[in-house]
C-alpha atoms as an extended CHARMM CRD file, in Angstrom:
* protein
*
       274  EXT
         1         1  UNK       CA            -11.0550000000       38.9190000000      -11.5100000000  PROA      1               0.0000000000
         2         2  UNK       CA            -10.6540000000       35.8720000000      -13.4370000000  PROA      2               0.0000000000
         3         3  UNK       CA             -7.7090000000       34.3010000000      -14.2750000000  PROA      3               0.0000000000
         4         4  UNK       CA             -5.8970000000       34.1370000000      -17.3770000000  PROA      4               0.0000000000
         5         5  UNK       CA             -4.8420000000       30.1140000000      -18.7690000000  PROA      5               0.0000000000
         6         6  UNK       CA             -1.1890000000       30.6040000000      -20.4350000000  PROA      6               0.0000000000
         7         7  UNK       CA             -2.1340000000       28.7570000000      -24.1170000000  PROA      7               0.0000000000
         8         8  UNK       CA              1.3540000000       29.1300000000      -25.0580000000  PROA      8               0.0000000000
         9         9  UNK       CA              3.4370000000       25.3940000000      -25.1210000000  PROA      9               0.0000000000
        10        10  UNK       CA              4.5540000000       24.4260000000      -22.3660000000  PROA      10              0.0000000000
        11        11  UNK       CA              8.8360000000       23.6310000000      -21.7440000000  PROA      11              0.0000000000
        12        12  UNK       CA              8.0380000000       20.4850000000      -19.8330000000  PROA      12              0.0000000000
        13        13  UNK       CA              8.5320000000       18.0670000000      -21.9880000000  PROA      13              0.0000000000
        14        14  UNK       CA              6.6110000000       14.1440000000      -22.5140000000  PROA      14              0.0000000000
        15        15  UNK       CA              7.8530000000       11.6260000000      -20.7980000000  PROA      15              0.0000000000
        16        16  UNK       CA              9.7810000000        8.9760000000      -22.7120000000  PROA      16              0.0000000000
        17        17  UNK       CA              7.3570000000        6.3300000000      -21.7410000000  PROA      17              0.0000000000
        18        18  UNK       CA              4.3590000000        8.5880000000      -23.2590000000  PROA      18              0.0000000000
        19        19  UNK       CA              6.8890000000        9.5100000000      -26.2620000000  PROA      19              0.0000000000
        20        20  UNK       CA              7.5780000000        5.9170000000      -27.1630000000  PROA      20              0.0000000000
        21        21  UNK       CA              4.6090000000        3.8600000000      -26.4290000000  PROA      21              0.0000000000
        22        22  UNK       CA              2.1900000000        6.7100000000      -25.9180000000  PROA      22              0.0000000000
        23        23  UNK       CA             -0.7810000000        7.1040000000      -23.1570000000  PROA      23              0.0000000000
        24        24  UNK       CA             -2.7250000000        3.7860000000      -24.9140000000  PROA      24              0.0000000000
        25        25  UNK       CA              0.0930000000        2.0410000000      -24.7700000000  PROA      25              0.0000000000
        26        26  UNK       CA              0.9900000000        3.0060000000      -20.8980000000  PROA      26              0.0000000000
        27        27  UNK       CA             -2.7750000000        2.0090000000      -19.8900000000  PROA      27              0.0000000000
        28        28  UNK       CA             -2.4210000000       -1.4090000000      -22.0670000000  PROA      28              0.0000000000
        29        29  UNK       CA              0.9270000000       -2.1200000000      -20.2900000000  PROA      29              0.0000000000
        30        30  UNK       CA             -0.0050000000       -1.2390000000      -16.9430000000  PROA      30              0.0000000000
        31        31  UNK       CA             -3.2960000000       -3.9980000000      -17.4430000000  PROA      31              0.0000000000
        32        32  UNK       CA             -0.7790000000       -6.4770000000      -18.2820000000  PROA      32              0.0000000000
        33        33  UNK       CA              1.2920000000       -5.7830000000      -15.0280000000  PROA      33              0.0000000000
        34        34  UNK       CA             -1.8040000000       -5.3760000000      -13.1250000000  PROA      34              0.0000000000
        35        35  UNK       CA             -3.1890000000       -8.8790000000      -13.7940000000  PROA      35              0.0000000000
        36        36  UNK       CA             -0.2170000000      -11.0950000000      -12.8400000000  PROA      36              0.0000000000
        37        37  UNK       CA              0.5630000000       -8.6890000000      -10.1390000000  PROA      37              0.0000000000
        38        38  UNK       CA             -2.5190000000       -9.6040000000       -8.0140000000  PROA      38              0.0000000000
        39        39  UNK       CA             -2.7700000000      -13.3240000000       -9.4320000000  PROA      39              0.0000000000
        40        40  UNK       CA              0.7650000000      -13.3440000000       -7.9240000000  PROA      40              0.0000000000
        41        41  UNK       CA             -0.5450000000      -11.3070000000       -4.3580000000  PROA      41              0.0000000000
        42        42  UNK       CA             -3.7770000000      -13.5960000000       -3.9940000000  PROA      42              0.0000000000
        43        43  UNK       CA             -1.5180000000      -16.9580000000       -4.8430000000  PROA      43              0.0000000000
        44        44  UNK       CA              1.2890000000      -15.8850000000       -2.3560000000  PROA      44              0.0000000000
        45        45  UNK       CA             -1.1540000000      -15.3870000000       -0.1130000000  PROA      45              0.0000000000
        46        46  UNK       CA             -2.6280000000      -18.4520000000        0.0820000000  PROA      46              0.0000000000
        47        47  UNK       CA              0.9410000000      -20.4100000000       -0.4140000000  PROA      47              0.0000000000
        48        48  UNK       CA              2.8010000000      -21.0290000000        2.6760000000  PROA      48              0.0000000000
        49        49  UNK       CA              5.5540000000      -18.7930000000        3.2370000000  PROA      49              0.0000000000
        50        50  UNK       CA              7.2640000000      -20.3820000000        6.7420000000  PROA      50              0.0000000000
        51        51  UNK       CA              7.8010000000      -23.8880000000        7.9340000000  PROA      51              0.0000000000
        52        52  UNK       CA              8.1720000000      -25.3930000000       11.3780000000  PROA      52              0.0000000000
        53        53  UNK       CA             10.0590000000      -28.9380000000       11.6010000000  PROA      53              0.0000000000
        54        54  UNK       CA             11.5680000000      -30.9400000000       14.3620000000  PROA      54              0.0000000000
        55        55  UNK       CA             14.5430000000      -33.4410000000       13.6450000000  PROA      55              0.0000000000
        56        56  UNK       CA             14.1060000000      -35.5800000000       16.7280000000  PROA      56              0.0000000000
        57        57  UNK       CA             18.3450000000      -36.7230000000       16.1770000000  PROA      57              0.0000000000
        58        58  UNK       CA             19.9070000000      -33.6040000000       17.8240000000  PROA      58              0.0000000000
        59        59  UNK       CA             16.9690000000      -34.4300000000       20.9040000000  PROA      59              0.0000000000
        60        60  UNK       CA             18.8460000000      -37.3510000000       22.0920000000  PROA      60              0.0000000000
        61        61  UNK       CA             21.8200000000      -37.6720000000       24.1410000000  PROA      61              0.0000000000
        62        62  UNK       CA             24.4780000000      -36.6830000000       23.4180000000  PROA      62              0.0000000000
        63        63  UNK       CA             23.1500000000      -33.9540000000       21.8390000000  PROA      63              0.0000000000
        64        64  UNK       CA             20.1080000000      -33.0850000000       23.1270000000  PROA      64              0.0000000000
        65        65  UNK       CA             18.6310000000      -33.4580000000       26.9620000000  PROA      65              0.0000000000
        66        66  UNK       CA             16.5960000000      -37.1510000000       26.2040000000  PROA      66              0.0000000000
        67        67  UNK       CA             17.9920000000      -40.2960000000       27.2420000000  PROA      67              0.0000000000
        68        68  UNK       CA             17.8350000000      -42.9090000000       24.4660000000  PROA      68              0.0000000000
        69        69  UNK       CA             15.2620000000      -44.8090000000       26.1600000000  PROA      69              0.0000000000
        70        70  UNK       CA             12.6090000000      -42.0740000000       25.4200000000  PROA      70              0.0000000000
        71        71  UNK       CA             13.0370000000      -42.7050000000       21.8500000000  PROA      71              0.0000000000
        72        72  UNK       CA             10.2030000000      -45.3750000000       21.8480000000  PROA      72              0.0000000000
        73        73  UNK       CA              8.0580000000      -42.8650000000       23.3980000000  PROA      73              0.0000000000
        74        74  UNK       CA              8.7790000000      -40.1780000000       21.0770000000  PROA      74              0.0000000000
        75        75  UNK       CA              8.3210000000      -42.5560000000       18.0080000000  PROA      75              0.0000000000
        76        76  UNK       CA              4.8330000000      -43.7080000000       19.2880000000  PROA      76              0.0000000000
        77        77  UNK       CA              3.9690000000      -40.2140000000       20.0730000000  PROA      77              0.0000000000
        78        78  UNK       CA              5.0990000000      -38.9070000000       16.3090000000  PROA      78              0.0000000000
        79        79  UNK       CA              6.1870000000      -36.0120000000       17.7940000000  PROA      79              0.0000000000
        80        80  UNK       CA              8.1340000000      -34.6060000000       14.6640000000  PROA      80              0.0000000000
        81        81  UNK       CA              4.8770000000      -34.7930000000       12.5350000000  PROA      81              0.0000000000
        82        82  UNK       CA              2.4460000000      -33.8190000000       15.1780000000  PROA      82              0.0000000000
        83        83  UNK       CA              4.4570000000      -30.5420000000       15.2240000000  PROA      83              0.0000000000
        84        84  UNK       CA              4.9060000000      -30.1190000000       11.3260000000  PROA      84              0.0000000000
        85        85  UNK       CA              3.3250000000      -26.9260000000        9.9410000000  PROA      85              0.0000000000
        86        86  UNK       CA              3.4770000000      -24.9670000000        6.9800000000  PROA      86              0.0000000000
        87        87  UNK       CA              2.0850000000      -21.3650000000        7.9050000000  PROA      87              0.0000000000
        88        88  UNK       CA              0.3240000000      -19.3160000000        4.7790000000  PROA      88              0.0000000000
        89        89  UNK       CA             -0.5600000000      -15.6590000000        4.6790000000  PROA      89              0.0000000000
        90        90  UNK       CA             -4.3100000000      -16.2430000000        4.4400000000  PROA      90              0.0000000000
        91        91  UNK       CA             -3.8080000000      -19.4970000000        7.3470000000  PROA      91              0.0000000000
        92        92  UNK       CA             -2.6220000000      -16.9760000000        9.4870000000  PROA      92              0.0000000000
        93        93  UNK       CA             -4.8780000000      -14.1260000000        9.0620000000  PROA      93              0.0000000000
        94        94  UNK       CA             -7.3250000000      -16.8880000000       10.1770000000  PROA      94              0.0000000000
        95        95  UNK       CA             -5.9600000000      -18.1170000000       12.9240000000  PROA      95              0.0000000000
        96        96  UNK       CA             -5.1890000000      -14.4520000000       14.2220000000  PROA      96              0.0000000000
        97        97  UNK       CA             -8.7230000000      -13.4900000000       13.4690000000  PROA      97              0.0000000000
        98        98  UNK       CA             -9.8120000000      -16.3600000000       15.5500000000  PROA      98              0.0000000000
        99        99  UNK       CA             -7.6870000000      -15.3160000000       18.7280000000  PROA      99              0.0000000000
       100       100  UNK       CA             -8.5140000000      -11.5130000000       18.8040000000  PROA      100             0.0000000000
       101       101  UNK       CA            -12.5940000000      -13.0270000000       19.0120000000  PROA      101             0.0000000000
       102       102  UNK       CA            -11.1740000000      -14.2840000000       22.4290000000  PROA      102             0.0000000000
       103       103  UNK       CA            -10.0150000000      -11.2640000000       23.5210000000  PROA      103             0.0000000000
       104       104  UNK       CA             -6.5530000000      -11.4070000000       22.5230000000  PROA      104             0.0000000000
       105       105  UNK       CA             -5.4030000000       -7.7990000000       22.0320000000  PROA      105             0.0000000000
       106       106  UNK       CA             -2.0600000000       -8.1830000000       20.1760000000  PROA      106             0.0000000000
       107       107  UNK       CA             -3.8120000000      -10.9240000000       18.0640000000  PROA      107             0.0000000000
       108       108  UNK       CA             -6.4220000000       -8.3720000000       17.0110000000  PROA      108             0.0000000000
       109       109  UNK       CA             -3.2690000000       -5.9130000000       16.3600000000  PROA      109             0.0000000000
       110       110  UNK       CA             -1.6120000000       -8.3780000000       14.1820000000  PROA      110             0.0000000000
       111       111  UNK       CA             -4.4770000000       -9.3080000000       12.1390000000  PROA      111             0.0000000000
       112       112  UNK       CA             -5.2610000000       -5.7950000000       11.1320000000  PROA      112             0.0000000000
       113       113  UNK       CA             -1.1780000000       -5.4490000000       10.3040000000  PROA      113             0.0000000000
       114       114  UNK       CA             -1.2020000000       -8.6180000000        8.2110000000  PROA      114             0.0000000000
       115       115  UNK       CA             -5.1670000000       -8.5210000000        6.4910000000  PROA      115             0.0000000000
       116       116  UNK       CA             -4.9330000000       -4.6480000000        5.8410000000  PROA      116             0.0000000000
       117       117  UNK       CA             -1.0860000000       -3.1500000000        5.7980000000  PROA      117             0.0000000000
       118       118  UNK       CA              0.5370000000       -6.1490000000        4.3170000000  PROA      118             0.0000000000
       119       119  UNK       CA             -2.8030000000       -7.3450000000        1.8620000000  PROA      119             0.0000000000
       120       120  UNK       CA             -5.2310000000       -4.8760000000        1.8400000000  PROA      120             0.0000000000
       121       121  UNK       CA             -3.1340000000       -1.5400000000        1.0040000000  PROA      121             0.0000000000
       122       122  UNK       CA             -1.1190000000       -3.1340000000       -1.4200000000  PROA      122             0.0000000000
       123       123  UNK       CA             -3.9680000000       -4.6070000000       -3.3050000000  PROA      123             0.0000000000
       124       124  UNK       CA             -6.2550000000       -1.4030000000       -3.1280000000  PROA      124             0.0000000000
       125       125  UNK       CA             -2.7890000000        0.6580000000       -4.5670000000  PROA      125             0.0000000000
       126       126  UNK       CA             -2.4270000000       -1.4660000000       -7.8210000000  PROA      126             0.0000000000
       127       127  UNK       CA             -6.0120000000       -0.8060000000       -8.3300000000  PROA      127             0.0000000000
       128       128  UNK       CA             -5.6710000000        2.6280000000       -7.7730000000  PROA      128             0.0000000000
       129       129  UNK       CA             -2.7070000000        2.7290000000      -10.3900000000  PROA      129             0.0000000000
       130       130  UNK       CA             -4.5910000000        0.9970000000      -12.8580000000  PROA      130             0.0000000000
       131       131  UNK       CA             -7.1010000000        3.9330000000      -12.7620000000  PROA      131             0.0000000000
       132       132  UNK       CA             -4.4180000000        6.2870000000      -13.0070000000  PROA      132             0.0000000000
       133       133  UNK       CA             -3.2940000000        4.5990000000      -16.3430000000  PROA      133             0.0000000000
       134       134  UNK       CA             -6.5590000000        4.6550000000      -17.6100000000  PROA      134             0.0000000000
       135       135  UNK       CA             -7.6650000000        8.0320000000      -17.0240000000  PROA      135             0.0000000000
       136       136  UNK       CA             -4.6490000000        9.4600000000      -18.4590000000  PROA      136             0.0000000000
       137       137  UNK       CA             -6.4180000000        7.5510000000      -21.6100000000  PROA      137             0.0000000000
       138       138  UNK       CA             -9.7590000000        7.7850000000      -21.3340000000  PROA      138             0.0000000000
       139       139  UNK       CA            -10.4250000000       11.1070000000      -20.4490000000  PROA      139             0.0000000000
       140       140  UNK       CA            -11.3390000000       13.6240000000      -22.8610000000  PROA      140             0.0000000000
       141       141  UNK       CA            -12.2090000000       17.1400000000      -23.6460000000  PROA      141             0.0000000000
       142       142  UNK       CA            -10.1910000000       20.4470000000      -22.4550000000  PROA      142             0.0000000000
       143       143  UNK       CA             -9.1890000000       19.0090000000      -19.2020000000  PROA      143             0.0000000000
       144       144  UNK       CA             -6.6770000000       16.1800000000      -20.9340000000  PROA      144             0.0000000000
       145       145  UNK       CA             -5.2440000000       15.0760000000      -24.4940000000  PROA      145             0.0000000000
       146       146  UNK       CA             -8.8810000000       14.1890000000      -25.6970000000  PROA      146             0.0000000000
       147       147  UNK       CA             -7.9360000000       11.4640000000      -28.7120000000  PROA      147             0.0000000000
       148       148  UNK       CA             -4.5060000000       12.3880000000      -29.6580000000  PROA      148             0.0000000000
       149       149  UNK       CA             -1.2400000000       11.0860000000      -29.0960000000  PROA      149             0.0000000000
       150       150  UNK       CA              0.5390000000       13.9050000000      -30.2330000000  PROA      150             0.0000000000
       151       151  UNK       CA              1.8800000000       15.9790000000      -26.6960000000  PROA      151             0.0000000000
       152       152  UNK       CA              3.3150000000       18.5370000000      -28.4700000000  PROA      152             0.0000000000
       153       153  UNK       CA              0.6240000000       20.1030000000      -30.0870000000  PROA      153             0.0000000000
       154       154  UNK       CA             -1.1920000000       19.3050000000      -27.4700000000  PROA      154             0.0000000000
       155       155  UNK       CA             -3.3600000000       23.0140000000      -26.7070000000  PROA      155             0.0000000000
       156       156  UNK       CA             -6.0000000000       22.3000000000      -23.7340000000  PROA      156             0.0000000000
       157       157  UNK       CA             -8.9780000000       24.7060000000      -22.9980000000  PROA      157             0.0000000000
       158       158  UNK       CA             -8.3990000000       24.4710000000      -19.3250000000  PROA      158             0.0000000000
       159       159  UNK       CA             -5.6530000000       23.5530000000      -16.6240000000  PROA      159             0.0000000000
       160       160  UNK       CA             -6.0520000000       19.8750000000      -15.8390000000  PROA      160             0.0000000000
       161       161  UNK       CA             -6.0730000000       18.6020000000      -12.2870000000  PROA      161             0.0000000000
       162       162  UNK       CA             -3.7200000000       16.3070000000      -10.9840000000  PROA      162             0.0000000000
       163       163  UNK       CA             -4.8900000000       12.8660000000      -10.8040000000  PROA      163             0.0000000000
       164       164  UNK       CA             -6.2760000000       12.1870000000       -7.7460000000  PROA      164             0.0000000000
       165       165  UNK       CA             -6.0700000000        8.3560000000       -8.0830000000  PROA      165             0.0000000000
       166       166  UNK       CA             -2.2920000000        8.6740000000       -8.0190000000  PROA      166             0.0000000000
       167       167  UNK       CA             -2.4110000000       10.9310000000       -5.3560000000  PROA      167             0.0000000000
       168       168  UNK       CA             -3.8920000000        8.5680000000       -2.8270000000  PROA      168             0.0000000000
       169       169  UNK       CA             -2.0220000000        5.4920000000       -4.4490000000  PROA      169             0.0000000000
       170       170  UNK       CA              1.2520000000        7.5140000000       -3.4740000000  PROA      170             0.0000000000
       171       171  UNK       CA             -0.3920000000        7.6620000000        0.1740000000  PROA      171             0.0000000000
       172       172  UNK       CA             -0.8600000000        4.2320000000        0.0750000000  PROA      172             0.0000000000
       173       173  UNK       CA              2.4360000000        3.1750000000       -1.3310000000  PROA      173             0.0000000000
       174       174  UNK       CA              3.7690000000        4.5410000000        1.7980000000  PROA      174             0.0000000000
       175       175  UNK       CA              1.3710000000        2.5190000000        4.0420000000  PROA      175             0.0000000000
       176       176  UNK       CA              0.9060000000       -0.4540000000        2.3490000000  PROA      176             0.0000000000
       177       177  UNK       CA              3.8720000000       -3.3350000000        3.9890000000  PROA      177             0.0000000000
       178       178  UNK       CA              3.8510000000       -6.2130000000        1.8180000000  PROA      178             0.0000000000
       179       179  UNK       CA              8.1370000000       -5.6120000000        1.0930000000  PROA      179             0.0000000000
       180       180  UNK       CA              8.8030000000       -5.3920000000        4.9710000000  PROA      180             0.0000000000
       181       181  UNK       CA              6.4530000000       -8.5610000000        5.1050000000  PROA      181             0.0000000000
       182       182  UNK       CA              8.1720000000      -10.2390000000        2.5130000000  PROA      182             0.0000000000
       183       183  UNK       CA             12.0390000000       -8.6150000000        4.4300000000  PROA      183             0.0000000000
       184       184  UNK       CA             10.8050000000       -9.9970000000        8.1490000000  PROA      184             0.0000000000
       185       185  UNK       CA              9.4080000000      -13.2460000000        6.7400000000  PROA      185             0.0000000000
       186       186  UNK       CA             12.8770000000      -14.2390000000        5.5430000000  PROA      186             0.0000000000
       187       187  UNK       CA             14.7380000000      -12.2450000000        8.4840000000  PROA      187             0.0000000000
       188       188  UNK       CA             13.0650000000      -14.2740000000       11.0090000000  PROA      188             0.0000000000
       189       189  UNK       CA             13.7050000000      -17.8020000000        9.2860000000  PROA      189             0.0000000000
       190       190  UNK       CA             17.4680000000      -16.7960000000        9.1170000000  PROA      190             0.0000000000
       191       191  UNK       CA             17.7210000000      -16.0840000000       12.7620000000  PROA      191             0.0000000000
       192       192  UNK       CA             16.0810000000      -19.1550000000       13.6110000000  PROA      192             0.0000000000
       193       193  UNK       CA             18.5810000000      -20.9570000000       11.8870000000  PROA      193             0.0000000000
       194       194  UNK       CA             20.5390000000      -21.2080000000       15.0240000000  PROA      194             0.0000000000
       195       195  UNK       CA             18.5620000000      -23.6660000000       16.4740000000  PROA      195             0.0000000000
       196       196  UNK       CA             18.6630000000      -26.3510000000       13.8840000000  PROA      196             0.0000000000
       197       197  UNK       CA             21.3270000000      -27.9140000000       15.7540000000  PROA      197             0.0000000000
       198       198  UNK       CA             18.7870000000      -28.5610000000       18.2680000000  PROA      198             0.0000000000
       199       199  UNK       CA             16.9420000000      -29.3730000000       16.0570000000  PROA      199             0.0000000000
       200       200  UNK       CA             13.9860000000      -26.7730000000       15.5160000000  PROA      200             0.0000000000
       201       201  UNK       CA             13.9960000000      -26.0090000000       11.9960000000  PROA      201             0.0000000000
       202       202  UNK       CA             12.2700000000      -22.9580000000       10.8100000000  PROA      202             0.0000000000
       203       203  UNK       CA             12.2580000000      -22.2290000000        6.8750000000  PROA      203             0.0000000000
       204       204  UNK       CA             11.1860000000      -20.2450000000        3.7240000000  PROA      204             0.0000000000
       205       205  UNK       CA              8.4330000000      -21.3790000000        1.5140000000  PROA      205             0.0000000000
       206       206  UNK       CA              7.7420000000      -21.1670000000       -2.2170000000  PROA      206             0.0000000000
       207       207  UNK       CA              4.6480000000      -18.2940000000       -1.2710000000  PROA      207             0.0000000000
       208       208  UNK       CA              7.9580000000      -15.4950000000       -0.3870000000  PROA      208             0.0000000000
       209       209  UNK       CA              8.8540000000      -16.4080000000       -3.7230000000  PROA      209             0.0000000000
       210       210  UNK       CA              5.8630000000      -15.3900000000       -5.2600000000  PROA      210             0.0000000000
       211       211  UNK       CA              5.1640000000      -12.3950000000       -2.7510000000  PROA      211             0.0000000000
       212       212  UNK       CA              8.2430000000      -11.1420000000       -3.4730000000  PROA      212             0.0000000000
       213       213  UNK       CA              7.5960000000      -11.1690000000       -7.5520000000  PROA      213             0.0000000000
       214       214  UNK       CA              4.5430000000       -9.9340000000       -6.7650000000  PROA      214             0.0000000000
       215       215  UNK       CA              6.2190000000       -6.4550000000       -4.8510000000  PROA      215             0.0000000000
       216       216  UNK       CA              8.3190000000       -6.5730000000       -8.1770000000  PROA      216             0.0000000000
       217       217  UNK       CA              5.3340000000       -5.9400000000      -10.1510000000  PROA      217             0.0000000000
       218       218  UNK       CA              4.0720000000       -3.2820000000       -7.9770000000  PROA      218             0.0000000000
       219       219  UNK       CA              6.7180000000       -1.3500000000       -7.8690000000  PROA      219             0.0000000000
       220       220  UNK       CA              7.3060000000       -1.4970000000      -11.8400000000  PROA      220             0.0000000000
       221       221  UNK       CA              3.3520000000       -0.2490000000      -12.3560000000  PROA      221             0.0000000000
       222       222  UNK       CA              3.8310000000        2.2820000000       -9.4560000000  PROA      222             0.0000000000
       223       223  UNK       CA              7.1860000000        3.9780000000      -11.1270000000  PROA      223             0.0000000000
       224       224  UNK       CA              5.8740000000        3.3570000000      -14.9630000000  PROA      224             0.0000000000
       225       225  UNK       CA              2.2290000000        5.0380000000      -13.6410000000  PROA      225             0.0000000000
       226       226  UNK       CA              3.7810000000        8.0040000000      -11.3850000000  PROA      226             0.0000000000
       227       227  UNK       CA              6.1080000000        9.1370000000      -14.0160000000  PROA      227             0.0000000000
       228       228  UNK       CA              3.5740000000        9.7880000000      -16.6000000000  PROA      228             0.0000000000
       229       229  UNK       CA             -0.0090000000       10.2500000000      -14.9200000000  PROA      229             0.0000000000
       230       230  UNK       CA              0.4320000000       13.9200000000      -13.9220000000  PROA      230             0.0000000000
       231       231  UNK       CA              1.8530000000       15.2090000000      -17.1460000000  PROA      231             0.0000000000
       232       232  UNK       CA             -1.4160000000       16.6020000000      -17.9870000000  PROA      232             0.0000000000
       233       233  UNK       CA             -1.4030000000       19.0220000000      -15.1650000000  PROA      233             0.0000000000
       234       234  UNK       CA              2.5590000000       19.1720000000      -15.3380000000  PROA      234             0.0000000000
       235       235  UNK       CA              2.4150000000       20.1300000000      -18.7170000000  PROA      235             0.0000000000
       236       236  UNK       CA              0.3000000000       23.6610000000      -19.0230000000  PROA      236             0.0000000000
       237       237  UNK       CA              1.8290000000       26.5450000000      -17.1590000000  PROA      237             0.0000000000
       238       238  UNK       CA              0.0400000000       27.2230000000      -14.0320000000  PROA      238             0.0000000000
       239       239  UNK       CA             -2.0170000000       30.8970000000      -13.9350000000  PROA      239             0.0000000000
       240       240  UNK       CA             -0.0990000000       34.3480000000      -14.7090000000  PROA      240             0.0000000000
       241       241  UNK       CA             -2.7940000000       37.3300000000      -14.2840000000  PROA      241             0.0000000000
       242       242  UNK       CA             -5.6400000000       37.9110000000      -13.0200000000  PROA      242             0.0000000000
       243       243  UNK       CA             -8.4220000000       40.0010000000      -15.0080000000  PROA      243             0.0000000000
       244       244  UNK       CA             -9.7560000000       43.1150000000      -13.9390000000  PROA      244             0.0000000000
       245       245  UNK       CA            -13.2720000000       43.1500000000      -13.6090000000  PROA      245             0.0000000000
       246       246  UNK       CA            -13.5390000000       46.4680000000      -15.0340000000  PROA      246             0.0000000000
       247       247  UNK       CA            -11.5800000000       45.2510000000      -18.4970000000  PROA      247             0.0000000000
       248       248  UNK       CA            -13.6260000000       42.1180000000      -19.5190000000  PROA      248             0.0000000000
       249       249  UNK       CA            -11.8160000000       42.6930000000      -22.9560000000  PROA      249             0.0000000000
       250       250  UNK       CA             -8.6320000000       41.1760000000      -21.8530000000  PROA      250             0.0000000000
       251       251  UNK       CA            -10.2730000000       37.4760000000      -21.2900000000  PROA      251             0.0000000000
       252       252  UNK       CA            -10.8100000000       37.6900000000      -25.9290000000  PROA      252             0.0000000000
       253       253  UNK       CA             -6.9770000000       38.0890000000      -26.3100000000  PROA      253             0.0000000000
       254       254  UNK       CA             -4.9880000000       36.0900000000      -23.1260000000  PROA      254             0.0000000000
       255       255  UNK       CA             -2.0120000000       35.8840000000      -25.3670000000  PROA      255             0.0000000000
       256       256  UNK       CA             -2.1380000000       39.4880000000      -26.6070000000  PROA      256             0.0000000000
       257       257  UNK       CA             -2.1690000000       40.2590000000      -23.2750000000  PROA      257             0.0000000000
       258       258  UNK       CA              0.8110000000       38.1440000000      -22.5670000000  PROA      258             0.0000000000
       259       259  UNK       CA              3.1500000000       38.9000000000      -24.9430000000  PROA      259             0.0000000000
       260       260  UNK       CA              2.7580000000       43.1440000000      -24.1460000000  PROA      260             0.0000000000
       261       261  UNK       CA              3.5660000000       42.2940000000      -21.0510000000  PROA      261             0.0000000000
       262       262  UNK       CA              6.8680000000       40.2830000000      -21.7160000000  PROA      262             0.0000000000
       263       263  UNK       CA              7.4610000000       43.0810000000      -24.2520000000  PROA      263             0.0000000000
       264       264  UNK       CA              7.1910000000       46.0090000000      -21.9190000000  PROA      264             0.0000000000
       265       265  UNK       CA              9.3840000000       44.2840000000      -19.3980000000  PROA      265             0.0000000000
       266       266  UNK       CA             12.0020000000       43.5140000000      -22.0910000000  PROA      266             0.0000000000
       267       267  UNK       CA             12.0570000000       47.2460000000      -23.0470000000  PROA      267             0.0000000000
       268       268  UNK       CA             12.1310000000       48.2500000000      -19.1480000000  PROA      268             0.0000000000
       269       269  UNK       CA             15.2370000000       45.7920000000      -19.0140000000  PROA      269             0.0000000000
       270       270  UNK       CA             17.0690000000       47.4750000000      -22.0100000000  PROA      270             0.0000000000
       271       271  UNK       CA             16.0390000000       51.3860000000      -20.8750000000  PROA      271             0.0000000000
       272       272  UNK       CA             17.8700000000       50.6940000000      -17.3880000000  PROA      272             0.0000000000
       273       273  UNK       CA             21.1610000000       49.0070000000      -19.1290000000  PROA      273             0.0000000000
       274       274  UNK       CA             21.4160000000       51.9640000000      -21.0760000000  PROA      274             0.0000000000
């Protein structure tokens, strides 16, 4: 038979973000996190985000294994800037990239980790949010709110579907790795603090800065979209009966039908108290 679509309100009730600012609002708001969010991603990807230095002091004796003599060798050499370098996202998907055309297996590993996990994922799951926002305002007709703002009047003419943007973005949120990036970036440049007295000096740059306000941002659209872009299908009570095919009738009058039924259940429930 066919099913029967409950009309009657439904008990969940709007979000407070659709309440407040309602579903135009939510898809304006989300554009304005969505554009500095991936100015922020493609900057911090091309800012460095580690640097390598050498403070040739600690190298000499006492410290360090060179005799003073080898300090005119090391000055004409320019050792300490021949080994400067400032290491960016995008310089070292390159770089990578370059290796694993050699044949370097863990190079080609570590360029798909950085270019695709760390980038890719979390670019391609902001889009995917920003489509999530606006379909919950664009779309129209029985399957969502059509032009109104109004929720709780809100009667469709057919169950909506969840939205199947936000259903591979929450895939993706799980897959994409730019806050463990962001974590081990900073991790590794604290560890490597021990050898500064040595001399090796590995440090932060401003790009983990801006990658990190950049995860910010993505987190902020993914909780502000997720909380609101499946009320739609959250919203109408799922199917209760199905239709005989013998009684076509009962598809004209779905909420006659309804209410005998929670009427001849009530009275079943008072007969056996008494």
């Amino acid at each position: 038979g066919s099913p029967i679509l409950n009309s009657r309100p439904s008990n969940v009730k709007p979000p407070l973000l659709l309440r407040t600012i309602g579903k135009w609002g939510v898809a304006l708001l989300a554009t304005a996190m969505f554009v500095p969010f991936f100015h922020l991603l493609e900057k911090g990807a091309k800012t460095p985000v580690m640097a390598f230095r050498i403070n040739e002091k600690p190298l000499y004796k006492p410290v360090g294994p060179l005799p003073e003599s080898a300090k005119a060798a090391v000055d004409m050499l320019d050792i300490p800037h021949m080994l400067a370098s400032d290491v960016s996202l995008k310089l070292c998907v390159e770089t990578m990239a370059g290796w694993a055309k050699g044949g370097e297996a863990t190079s080609a590993l570590a360029t798909v980790m950085w270019a695709v996990f760390v980038l890719g994922l979390t670019a391609l799951n902001g889009v995917l949010l920003l489509l999530s926002a606006w379909r919950l305002c664009l779309c129209s007709g029985g399957n969502c709110f059509g032009g109104s703002d109004n929720f709780d009047t809100w009667e469709p003419s057919a169950r909506p579907e969840p939205c199947p943007f936000l259903r591979v973005s929450r895939l993706l949120k799980k897959l994409a790795m730019l806050d463990v990036a962001v974590v081990g970036i900073y991790l590794v440049t604290y560890c490597m603090a021990i050898y500064q007295n040595i001399g090796v000096i590995v440090s932060c740059k401003e790009g983990v800065a801006i990658l990190f306000a950049a995860e910010v941002l993505h987190n902020l659209l993914y909780w502000m979209v997720s909380s609101v872009a499946d009320y739609p299908s959250q919203a109408v009570p799922s199917v209760e009966e199905e239709i005989p095919e013998d009684q076509p009738e009962l598809a004209k009058a779905p909420m006659e039908c309804d209410l005998s039924l929670r009427c001849l259940g009530k009275s079943c429930m008072l007969m056996g108290t008494q």
